[in-house]
PQR file of N, CA, C, O and H, with PARSE charges and radii, in Angstrom:
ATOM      1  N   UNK A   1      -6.667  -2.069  22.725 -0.4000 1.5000
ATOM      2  CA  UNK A   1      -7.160  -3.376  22.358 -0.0000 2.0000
ATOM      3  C   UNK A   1      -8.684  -3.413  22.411  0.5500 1.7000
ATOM      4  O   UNK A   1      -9.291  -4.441  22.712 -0.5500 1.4000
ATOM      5  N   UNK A   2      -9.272  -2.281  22.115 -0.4000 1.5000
ATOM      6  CA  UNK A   2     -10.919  -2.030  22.125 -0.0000 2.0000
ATOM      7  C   UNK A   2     -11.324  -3.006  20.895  0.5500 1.7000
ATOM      8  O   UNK A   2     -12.172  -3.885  20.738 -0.5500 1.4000
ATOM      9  H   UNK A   2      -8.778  -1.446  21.871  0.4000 1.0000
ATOM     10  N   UNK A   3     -10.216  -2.375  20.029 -0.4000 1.5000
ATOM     11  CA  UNK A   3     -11.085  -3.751  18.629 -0.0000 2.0000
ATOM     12  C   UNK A   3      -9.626  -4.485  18.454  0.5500 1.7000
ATOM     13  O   UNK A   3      -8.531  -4.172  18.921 -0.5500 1.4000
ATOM     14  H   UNK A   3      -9.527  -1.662  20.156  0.4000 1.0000
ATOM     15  N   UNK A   4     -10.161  -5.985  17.296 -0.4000 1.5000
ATOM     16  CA  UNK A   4      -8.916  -6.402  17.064 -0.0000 2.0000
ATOM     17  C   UNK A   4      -9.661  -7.273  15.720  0.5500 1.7000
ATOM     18  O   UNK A   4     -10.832  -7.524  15.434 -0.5500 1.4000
ATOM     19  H   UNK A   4     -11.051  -6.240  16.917  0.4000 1.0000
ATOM     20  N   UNK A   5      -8.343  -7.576  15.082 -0.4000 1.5000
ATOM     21  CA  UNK A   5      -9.066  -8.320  13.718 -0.0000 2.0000
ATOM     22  C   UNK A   5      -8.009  -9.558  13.646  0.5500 1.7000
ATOM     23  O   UNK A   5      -6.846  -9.352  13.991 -0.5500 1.4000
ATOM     24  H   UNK A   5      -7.392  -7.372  15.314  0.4000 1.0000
ATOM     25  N   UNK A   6      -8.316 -10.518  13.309 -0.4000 1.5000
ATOM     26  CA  UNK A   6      -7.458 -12.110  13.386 -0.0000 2.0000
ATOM     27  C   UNK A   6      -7.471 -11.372  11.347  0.5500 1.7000
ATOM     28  O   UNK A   6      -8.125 -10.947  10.395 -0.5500 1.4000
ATOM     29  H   UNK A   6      -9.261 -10.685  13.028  0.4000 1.0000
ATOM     30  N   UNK A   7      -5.917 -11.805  12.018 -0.4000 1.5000
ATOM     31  CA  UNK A   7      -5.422 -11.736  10.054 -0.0000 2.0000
ATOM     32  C   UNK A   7      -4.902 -13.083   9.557  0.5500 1.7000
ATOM     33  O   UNK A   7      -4.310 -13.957  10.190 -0.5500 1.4000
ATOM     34  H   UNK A   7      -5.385 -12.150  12.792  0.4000 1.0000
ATOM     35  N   UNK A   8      -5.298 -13.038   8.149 -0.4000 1.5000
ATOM     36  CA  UNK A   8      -4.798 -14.483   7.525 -0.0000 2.0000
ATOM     37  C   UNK A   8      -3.488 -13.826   6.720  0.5500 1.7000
ATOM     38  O   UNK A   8      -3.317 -12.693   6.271 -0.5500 1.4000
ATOM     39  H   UNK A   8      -5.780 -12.328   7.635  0.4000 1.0000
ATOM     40  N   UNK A   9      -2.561 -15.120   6.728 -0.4000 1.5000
ATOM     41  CA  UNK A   9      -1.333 -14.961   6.159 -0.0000 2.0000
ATOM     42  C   UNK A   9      -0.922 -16.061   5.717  0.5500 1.7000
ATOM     43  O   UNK A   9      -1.625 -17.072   5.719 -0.5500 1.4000
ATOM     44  H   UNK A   9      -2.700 -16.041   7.093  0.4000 1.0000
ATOM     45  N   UNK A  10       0.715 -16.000   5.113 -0.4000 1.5000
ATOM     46  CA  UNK A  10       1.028 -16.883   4.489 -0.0000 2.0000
ATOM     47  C   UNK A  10       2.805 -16.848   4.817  0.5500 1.7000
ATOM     48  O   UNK A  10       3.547 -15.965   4.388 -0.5500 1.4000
ATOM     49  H   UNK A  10       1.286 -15.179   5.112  0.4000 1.0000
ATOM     50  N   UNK A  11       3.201 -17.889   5.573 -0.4000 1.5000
ATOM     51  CA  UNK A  11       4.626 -18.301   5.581 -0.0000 2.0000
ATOM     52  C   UNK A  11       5.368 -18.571   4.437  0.5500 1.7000
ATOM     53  O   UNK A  11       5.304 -19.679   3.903 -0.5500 1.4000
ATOM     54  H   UNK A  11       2.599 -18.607   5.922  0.4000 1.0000
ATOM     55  N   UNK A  12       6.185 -17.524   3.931 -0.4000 1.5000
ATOM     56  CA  UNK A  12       7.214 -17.472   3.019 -0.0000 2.0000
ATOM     57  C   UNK A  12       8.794 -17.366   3.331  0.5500 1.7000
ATOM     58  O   UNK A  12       9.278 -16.281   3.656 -0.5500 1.4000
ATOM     59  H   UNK A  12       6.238 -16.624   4.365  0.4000 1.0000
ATOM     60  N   UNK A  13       9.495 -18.404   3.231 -0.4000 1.5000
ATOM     61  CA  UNK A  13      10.793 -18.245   3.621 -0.0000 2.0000
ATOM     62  C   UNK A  13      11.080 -18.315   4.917  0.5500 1.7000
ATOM     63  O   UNK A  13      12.278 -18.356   5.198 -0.5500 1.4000
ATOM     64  H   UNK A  13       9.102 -19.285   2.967  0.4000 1.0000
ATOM     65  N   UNK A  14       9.884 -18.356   6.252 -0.4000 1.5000
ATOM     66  CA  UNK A  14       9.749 -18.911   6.872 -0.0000 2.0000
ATOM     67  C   UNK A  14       9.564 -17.516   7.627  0.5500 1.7000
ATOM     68  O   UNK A  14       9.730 -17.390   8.840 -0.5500 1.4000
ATOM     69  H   UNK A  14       8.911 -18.323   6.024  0.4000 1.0000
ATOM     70  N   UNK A  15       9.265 -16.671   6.918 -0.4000 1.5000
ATOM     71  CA  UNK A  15       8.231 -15.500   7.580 -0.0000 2.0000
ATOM     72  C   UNK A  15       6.401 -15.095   7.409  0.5500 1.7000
ATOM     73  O   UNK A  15       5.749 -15.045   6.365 -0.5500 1.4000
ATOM     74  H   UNK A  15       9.130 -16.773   5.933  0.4000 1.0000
ATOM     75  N   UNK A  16       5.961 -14.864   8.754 -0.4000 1.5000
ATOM     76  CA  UNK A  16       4.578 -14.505   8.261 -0.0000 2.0000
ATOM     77  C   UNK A  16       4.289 -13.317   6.991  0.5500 1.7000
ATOM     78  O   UNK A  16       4.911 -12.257   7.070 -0.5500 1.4000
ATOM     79  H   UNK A  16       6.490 -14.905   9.601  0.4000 1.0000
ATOM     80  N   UNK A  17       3.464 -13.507   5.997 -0.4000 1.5000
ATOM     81  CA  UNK A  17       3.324 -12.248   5.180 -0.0000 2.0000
ATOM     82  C   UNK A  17       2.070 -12.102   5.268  0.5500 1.7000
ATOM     83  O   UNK A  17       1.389 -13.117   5.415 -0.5500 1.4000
ATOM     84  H   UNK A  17       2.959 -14.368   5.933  0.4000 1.0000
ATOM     85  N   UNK A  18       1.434 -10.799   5.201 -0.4000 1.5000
ATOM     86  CA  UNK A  18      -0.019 -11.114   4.813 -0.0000 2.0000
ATOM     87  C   UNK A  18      -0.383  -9.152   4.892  0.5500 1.7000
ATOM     88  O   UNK A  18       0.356  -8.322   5.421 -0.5500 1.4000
ATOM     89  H   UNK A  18       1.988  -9.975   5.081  0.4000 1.0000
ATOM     90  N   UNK A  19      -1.409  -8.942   4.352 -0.4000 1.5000
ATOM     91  CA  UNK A  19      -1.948  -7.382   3.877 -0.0000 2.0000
ATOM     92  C   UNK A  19      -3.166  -7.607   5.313  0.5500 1.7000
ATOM     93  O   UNK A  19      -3.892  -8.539   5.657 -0.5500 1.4000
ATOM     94  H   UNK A  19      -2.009  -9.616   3.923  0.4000 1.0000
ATOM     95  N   UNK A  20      -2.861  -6.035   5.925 -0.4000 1.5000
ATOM     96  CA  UNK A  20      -3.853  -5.604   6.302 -0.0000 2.0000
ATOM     97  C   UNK A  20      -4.167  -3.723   6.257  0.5500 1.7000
ATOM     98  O   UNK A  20      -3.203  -2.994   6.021 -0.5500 1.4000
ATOM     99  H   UNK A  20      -2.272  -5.277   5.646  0.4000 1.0000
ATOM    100  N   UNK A  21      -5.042  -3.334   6.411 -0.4000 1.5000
ATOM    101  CA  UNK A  21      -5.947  -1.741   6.371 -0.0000 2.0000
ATOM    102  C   UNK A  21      -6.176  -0.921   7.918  0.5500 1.7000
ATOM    103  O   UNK A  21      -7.043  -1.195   8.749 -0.5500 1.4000
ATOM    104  H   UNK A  21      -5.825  -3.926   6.603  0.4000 1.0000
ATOM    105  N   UNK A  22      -5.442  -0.172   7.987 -0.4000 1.5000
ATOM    106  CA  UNK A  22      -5.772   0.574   9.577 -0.0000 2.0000
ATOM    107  C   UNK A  22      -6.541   1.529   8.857  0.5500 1.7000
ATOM    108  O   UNK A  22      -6.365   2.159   7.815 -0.5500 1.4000
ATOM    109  H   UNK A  22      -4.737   0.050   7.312  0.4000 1.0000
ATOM    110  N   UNK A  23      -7.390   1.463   9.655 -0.4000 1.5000
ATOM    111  CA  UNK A  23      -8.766   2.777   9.401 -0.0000 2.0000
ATOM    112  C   UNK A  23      -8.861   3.406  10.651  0.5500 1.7000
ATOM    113  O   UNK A  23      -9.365   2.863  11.634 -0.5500 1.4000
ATOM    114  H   UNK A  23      -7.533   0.951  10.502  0.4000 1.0000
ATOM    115  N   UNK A  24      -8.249   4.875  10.634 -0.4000 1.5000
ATOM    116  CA  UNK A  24      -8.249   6.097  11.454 -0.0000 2.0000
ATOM    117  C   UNK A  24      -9.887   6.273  12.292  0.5500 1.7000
ATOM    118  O   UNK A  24     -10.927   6.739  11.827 -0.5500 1.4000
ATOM    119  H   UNK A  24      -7.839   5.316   9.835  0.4000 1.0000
ATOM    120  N   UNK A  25      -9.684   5.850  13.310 -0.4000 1.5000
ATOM    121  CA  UNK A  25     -10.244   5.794  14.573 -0.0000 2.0000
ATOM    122  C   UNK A  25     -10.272   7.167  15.445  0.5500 1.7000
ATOM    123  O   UNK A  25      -9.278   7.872  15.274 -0.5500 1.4000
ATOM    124  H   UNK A  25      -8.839   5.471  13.687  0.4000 1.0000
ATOM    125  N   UNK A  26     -11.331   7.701  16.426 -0.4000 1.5000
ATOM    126  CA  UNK A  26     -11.026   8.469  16.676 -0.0000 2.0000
ATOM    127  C   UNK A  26     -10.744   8.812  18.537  0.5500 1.7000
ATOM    128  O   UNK A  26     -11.678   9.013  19.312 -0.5500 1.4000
ATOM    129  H   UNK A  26     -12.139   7.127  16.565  0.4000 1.0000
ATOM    130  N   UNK A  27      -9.616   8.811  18.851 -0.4000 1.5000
ATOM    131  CA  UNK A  27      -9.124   8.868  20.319 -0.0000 2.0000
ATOM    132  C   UNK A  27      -8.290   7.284  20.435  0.5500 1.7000
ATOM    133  O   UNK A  27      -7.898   6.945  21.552 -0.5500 1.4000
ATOM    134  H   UNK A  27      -8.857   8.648  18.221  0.4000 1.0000
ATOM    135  N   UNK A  28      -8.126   6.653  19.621 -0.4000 1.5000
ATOM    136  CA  UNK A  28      -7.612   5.045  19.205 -0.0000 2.0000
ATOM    137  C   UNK A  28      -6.101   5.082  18.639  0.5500 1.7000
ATOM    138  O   UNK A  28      -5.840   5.867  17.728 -0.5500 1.4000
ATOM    139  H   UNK A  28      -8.445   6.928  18.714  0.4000 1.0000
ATOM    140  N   UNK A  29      -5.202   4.319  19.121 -0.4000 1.5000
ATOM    141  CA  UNK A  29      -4.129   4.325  18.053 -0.0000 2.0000
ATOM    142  C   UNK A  29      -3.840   3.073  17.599  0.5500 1.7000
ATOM    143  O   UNK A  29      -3.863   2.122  18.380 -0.5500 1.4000
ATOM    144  H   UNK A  29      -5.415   3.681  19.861  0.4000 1.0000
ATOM    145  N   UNK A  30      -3.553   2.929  16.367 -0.4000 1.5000
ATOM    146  CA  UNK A  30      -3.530   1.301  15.719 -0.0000 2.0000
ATOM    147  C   UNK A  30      -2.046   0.795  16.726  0.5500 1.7000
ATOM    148  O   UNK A  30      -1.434   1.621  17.403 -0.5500 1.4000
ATOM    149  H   UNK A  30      -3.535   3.702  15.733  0.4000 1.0000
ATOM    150  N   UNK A  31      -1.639  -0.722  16.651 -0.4000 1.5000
ATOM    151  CA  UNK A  31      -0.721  -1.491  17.057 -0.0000 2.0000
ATOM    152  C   UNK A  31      -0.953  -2.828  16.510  0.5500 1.7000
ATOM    153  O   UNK A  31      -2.167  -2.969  16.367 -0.5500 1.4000
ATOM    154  H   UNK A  31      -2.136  -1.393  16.101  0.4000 1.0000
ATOM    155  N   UNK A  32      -0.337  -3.821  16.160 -0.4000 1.5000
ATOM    156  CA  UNK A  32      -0.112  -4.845  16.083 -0.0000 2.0000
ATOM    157  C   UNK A  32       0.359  -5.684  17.540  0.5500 1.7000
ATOM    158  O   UNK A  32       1.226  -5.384  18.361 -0.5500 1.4000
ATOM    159  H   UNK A  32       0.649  -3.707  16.276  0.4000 1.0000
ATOM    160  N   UNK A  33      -0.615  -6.889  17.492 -0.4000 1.5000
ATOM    161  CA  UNK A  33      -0.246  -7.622  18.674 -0.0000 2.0000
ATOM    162  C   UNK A  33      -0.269  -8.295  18.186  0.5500 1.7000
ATOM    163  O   UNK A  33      -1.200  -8.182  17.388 -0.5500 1.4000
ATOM    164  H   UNK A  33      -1.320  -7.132  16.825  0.4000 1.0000
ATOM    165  N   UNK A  34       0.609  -9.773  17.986 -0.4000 1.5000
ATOM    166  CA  UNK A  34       0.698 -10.545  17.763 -0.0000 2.0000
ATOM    167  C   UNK A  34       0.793 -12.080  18.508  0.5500 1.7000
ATOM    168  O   UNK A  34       1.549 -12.071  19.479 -0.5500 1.4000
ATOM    169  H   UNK A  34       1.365  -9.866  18.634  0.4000 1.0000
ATOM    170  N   UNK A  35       0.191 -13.319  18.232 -0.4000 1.5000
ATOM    171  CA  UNK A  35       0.313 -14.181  19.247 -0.0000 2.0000
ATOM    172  C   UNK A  35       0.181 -14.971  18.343  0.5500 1.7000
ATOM    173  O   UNK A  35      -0.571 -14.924  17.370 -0.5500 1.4000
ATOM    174  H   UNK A  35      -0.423 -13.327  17.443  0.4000 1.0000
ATOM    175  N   UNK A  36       1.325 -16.139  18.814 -0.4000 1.5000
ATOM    176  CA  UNK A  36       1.790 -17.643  18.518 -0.0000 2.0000
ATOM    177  C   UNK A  36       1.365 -18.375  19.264  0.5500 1.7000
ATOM    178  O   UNK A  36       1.399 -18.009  20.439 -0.5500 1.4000
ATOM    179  H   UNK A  36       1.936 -16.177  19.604  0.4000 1.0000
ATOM    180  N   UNK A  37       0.821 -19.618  18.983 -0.4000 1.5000
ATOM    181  CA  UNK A  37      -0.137 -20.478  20.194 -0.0000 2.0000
ATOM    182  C   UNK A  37       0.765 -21.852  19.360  0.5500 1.7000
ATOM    183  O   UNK A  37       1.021 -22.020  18.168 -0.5500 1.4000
ATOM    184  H   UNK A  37       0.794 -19.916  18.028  0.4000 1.0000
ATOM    185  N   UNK A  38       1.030 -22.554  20.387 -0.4000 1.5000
ATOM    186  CA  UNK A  38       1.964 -23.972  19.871 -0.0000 2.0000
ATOM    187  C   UNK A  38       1.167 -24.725  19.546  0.5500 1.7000
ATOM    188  O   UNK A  38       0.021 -24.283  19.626 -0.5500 1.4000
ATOM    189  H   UNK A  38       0.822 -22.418  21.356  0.4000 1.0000
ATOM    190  N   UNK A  39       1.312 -26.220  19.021 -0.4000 1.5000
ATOM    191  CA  UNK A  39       0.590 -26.841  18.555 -0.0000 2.0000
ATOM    192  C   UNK A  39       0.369 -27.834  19.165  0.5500 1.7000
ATOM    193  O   UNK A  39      -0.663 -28.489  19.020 -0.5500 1.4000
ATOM    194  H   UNK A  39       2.243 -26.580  18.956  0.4000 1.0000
ATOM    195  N   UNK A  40       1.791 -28.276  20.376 -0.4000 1.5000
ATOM    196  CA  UNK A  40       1.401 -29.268  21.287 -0.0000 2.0000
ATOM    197  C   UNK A  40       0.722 -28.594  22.461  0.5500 1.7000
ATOM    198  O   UNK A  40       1.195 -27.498  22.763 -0.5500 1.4000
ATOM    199  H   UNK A  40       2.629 -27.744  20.494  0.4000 1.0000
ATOM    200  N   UNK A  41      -0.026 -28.921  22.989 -0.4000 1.5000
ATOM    201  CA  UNK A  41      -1.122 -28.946  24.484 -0.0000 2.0000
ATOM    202  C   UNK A  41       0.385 -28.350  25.407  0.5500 1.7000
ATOM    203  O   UNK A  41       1.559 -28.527  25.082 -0.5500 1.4000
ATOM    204  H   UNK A  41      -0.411 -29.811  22.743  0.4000 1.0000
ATOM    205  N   UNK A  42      -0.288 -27.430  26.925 -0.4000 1.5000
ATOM    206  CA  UNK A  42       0.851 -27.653  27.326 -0.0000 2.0000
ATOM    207  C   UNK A  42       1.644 -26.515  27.504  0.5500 1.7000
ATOM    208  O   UNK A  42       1.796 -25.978  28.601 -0.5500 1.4000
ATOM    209  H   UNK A  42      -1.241 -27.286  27.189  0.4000 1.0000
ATOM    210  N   UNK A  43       2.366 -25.970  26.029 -0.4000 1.5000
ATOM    211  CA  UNK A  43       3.313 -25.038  25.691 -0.0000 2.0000
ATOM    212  C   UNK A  43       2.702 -23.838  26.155  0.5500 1.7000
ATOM    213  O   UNK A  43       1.499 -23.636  26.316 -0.5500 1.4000
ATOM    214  H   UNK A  43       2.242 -26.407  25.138  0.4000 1.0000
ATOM    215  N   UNK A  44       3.882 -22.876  26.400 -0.4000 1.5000
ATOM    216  CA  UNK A  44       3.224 -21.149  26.258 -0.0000 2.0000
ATOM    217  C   UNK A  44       3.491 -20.699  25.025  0.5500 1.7000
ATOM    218  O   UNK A  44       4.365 -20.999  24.212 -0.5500 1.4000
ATOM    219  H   UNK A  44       4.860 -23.039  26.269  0.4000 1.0000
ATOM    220  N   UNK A  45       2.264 -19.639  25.001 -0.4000 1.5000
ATOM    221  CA  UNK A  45       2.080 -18.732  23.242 -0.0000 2.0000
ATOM    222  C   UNK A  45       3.161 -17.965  23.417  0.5500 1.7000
ATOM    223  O   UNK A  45       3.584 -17.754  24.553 -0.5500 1.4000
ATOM    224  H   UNK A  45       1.553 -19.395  25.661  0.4000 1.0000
ATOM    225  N   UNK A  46       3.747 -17.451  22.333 -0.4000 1.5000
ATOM    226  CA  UNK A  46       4.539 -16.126  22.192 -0.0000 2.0000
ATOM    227  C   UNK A  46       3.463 -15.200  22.096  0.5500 1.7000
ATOM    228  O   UNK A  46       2.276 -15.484  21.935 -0.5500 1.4000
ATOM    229  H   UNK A  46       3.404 -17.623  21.410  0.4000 1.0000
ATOM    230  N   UNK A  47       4.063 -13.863  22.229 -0.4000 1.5000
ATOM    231  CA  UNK A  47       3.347 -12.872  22.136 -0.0000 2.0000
ATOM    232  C   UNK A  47       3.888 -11.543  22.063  0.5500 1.7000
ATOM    233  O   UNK A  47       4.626 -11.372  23.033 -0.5500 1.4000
ATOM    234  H   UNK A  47       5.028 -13.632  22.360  0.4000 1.0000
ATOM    235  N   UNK A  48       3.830 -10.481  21.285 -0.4000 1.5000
ATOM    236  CA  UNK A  48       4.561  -9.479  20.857 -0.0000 2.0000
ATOM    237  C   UNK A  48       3.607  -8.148  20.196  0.5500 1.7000
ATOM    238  O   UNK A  48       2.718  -8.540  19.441 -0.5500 1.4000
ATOM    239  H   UNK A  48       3.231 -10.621  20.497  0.4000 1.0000
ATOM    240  N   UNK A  49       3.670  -6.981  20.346 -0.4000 1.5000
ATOM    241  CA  UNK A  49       3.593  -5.766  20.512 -0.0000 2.0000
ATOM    242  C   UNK A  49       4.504  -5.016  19.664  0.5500 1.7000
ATOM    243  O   UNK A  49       5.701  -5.237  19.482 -0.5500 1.4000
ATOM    244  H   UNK A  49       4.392  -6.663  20.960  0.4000 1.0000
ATOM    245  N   UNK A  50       3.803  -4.135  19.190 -0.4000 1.5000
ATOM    246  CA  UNK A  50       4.480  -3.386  17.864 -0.0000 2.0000
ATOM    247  C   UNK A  50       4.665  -1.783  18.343  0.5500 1.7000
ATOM    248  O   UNK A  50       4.106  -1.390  19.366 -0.5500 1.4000
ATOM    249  H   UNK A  50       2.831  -3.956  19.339  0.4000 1.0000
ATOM    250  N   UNK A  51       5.234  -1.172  17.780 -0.4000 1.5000
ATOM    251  CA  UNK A  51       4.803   0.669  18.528 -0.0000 2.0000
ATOM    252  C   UNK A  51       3.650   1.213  17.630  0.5500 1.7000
ATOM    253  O   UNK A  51       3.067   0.582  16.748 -0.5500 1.4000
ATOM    254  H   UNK A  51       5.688  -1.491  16.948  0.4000 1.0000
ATOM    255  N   UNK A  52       3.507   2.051  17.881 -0.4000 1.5000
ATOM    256  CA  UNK A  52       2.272   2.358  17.287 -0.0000 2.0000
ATOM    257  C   UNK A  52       2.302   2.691  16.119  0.5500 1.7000
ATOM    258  O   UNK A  52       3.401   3.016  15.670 -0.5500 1.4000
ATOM    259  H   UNK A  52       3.980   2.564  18.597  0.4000 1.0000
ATOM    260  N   UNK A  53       1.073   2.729  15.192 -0.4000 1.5000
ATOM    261  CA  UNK A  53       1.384   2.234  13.492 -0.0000 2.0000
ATOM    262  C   UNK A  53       0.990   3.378  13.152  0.5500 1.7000
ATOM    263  O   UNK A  53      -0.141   3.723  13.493 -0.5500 1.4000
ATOM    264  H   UNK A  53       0.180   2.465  15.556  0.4000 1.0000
ATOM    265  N   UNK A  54       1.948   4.396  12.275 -0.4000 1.5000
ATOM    266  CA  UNK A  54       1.330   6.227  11.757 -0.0000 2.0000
ATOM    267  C   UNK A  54      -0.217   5.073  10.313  0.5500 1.7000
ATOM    268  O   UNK A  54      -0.535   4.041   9.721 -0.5500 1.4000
ATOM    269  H   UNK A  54       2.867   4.115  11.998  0.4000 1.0000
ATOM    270  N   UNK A  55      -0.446   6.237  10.595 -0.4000 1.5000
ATOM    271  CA  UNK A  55      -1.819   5.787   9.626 -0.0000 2.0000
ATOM    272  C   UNK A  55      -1.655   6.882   8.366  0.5500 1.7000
ATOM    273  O   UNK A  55      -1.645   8.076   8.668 -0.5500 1.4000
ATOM    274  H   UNK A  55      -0.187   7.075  11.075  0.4000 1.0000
ATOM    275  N   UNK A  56      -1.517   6.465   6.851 -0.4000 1.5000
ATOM    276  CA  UNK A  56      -1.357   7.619   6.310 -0.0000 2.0000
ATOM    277  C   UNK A  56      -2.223   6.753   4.785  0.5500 1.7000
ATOM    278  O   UNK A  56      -2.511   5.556   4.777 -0.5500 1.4000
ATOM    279  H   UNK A  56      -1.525   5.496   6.606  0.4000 1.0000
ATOM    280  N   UNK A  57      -2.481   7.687   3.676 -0.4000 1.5000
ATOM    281  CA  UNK A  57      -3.090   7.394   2.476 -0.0000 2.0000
ATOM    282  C   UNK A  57      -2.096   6.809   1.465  0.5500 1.7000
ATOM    283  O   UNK A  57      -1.338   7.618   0.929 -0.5500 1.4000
ATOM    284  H   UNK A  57      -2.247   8.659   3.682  0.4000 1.0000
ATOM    285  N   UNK A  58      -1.988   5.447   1.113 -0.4000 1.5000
ATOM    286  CA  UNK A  58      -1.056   5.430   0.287 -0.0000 2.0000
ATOM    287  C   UNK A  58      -1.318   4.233  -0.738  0.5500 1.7000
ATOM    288  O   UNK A  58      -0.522   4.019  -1.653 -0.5500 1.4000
ATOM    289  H   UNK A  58      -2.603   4.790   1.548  0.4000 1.0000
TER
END
């Protein structure tokens, strides 16, 4: 979690969609973390962790 980038997306069907770019780092492995923050005051965020993302040219 040395770097991190806030991604924009778009709820379709009532899933997040949205494009992002892992750029091969070196001693780093990409992951997705993800966090849901509620909208009322109060609530706890979700929060979720991906395994680690192969990085390839495509």
């Amino acid at each position: 979690m040395q770097e991190s980038q806030k991604l924009d997306f778009k709820v379709i069907d009532g899933n997040a969609v949205g494009t992002f770019t892992v750029v091969p780092r070196e001693n780093l492995l990409p992951f997705l973390h993800v966090m849901w923050w509620p909208e009322t005051p109060g609530l706890c965020g979700v929060a979720a962790n991906s395994d680690f993302i192969g990085v390839g040219n495509t």
